[in-house]
mmCIF file of the C-alpha atoms, coordinates in Angstrom:
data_MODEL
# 
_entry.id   MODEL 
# 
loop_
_atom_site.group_PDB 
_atom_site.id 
_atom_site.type_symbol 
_atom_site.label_atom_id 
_atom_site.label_alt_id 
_atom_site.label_comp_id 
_atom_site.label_asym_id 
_atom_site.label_entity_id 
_atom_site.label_seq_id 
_atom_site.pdbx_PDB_ins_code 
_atom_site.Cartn_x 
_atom_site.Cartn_y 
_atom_site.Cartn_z 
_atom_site.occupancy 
_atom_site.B_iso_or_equiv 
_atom_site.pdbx_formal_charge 
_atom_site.auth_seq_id 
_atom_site.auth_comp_id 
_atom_site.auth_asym_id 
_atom_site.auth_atom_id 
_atom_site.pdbx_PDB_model_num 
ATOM 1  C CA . UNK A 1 1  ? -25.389 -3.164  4.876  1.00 0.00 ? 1  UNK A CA 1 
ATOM 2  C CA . UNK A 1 2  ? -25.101 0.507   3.089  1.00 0.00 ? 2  UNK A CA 1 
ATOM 3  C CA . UNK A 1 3  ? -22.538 0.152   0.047  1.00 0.00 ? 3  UNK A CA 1 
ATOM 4  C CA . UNK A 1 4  ? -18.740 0.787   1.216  1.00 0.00 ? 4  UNK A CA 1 
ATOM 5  C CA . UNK A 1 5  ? -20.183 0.728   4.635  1.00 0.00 ? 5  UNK A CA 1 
ATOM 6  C CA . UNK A 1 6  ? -18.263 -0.947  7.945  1.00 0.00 ? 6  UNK A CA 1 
ATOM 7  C CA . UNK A 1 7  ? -20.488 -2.725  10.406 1.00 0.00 ? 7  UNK A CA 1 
ATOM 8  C CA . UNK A 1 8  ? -18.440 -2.874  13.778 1.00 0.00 ? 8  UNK A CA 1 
ATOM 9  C CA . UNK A 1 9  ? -19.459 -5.397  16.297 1.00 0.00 ? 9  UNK A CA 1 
ATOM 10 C CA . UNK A 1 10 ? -17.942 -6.498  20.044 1.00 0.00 ? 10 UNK A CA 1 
ATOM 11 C CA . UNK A 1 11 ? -16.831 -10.113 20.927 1.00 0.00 ? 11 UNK A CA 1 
ATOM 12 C CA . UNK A 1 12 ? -16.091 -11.474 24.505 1.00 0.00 ? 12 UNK A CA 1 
ATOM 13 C CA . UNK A 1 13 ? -13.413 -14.335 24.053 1.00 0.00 ? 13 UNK A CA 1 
ATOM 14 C CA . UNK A 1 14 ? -12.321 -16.381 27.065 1.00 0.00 ? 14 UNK A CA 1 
ATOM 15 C CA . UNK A 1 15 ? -8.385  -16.314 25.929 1.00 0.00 ? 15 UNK A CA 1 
ATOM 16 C CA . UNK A 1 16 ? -6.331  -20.057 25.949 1.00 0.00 ? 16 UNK A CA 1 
ATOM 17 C CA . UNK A 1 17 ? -8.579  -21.613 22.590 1.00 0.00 ? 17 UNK A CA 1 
ATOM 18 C CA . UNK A 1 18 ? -8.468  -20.555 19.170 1.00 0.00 ? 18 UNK A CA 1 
ATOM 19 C CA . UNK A 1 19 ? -11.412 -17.814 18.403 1.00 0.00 ? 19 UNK A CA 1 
ATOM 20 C CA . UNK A 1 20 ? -13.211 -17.793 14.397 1.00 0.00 ? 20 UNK A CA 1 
ATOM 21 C CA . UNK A 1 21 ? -15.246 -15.388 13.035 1.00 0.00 ? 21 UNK A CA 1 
ATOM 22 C CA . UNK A 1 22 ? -16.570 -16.056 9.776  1.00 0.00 ? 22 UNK A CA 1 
ATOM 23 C CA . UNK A 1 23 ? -18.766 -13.648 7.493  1.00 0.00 ? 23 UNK A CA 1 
ATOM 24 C CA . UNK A 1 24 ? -20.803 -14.995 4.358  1.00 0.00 ? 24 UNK A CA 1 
ATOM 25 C CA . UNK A 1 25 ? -22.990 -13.340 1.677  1.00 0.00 ? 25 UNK A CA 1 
ATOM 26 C CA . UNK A 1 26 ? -24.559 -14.111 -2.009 1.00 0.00 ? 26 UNK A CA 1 
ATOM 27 C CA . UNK A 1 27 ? -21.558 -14.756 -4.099 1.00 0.00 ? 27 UNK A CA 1 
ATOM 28 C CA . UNK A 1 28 ? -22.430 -11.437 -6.014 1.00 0.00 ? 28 UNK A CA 1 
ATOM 29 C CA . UNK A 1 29 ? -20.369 -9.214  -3.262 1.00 0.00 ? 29 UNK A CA 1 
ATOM 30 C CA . UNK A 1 30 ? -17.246 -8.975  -1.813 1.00 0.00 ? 30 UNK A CA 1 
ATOM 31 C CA . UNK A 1 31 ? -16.885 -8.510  1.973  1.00 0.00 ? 31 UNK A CA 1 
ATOM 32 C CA . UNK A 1 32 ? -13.885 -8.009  4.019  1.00 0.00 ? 32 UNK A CA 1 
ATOM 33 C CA . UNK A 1 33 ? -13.388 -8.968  7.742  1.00 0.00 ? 33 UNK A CA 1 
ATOM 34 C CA . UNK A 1 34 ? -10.814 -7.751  10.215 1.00 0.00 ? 34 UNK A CA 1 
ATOM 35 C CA . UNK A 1 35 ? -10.442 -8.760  13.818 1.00 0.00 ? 35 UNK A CA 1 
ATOM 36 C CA . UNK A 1 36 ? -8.548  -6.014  16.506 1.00 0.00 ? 36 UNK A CA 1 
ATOM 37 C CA . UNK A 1 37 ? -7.754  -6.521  19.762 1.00 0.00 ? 37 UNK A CA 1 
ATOM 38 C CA . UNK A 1 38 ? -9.034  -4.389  23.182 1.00 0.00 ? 38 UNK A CA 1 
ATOM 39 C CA . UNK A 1 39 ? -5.945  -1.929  22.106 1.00 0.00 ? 39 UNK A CA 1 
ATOM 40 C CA . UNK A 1 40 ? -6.820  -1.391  18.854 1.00 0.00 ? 40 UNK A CA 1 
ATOM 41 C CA . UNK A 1 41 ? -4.664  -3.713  17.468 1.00 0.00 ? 41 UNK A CA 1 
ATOM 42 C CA . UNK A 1 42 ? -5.516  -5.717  14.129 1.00 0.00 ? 42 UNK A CA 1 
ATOM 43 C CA . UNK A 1 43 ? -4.976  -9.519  14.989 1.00 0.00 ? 43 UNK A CA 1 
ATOM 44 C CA . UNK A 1 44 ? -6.890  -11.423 11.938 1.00 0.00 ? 44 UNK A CA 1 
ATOM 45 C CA . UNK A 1 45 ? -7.747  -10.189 8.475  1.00 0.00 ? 45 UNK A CA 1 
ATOM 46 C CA . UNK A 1 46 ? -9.034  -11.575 5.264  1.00 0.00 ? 46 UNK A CA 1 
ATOM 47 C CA . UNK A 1 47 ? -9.357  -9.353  2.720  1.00 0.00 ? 47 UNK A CA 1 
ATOM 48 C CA . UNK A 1 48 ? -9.584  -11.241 -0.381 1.00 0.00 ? 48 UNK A CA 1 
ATOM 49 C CA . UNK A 1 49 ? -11.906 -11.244 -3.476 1.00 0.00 ? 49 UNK A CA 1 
ATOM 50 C CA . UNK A 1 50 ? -14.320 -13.487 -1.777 1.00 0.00 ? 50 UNK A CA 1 
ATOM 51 C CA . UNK A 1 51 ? -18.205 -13.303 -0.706 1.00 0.00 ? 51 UNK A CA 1 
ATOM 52 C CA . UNK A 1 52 ? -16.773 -15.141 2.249  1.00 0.00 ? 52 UNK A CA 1 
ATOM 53 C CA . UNK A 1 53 ? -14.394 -13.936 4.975  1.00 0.00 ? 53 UNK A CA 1 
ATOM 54 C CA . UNK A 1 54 ? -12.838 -16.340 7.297  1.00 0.00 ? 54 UNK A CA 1 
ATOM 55 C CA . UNK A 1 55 ? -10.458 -15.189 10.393 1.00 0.00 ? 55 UNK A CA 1 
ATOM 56 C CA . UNK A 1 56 ? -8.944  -17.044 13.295 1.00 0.00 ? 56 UNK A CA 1 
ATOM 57 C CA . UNK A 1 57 ? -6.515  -16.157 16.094 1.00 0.00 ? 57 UNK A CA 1 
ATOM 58 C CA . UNK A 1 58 ? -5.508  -17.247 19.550 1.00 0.00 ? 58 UNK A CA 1 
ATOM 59 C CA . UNK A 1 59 ? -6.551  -15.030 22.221 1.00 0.00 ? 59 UNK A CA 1 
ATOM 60 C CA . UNK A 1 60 ? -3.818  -15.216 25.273 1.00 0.00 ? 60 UNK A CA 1 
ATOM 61 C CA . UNK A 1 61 ? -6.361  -13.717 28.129 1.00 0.00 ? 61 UNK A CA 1 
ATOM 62 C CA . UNK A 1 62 ? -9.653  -13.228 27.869 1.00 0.00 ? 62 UNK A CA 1 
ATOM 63 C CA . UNK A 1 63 ? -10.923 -9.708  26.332 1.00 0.00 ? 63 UNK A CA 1 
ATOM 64 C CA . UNK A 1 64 ? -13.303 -8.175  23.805 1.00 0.00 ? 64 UNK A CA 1 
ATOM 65 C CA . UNK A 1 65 ? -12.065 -8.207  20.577 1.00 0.00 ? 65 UNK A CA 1 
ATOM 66 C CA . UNK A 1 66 ? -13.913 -6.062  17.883 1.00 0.00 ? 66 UNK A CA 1 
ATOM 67 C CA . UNK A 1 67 ? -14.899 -7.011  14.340 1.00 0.00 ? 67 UNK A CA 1 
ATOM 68 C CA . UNK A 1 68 ? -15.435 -5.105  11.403 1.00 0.00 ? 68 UNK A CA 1 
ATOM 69 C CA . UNK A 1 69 ? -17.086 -6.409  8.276  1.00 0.00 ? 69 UNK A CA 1 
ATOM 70 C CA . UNK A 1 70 ? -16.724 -4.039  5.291  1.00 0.00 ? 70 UNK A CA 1 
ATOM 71 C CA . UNK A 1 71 ? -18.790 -3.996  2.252  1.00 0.00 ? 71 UNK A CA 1 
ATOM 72 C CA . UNK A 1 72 ? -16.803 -2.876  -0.700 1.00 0.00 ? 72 UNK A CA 1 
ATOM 73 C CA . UNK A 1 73 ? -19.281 -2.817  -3.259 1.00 0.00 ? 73 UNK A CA 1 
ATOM 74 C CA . UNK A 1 74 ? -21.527 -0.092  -4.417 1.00 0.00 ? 74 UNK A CA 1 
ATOM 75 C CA . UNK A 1 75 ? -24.378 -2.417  -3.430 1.00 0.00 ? 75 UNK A CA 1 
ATOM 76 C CA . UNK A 1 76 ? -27.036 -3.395  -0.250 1.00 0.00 ? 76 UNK A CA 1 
ATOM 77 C CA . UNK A 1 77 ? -25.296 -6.288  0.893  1.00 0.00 ? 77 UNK A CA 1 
ATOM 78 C CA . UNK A 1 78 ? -27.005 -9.095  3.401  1.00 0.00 ? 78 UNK A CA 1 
ATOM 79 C CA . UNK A 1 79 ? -24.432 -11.124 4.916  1.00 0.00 ? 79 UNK A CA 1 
ATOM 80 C CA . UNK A 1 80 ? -23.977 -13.071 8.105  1.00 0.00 ? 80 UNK A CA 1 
ATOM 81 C CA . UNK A 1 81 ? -21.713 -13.425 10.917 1.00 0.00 ? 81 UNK A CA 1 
ATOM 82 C CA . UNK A 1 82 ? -20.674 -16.081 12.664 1.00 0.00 ? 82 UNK A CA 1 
ATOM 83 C CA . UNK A 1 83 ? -18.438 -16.707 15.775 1.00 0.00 ? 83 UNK A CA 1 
ATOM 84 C CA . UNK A 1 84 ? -17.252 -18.970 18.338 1.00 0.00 ? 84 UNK A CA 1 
# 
């Protein structure tokens, strides 16, 4: 990932269980994660000073849900993204 970049992605959750999303990289960088909803609506966030982001929320119906890691570094970061 570019430095101060936002990778989006797109997540299908069946709704009625909780839904994680967890993003890791080396403990040099700092990455936030935020979760919105189908409308746009943030849902889950973790935005602390941590090469580790962890979110969970409970979906009601099922939907895509979009997540956005952000690198807020001035550095290439590798991370990875993980999801239920």
């Amino acid at each position: 990932m570019e430095p101060h970049a936002t990778d989006i992605y797109t997540f299908s959750y069946r709704g009625g269980e909780t839904a994680t999303a967890t993003v890791t990289a080396d403990s040099r960088y700092d990455l936030y994660l935020y979760v919105y909803d189908d409308s746009g609506n943030l849902v889950s966030y973790d935005t602390d000073t941590a090469s580790m982001g962890i979110c969970a929320w409970y979906p009601v119906s099922p939907g895509d849900y979009f997540l956005a890691v952000k690198n807020t570094t001035g550095s290439h970061v590798s991370y990875q993204l993980y999801t239920n």
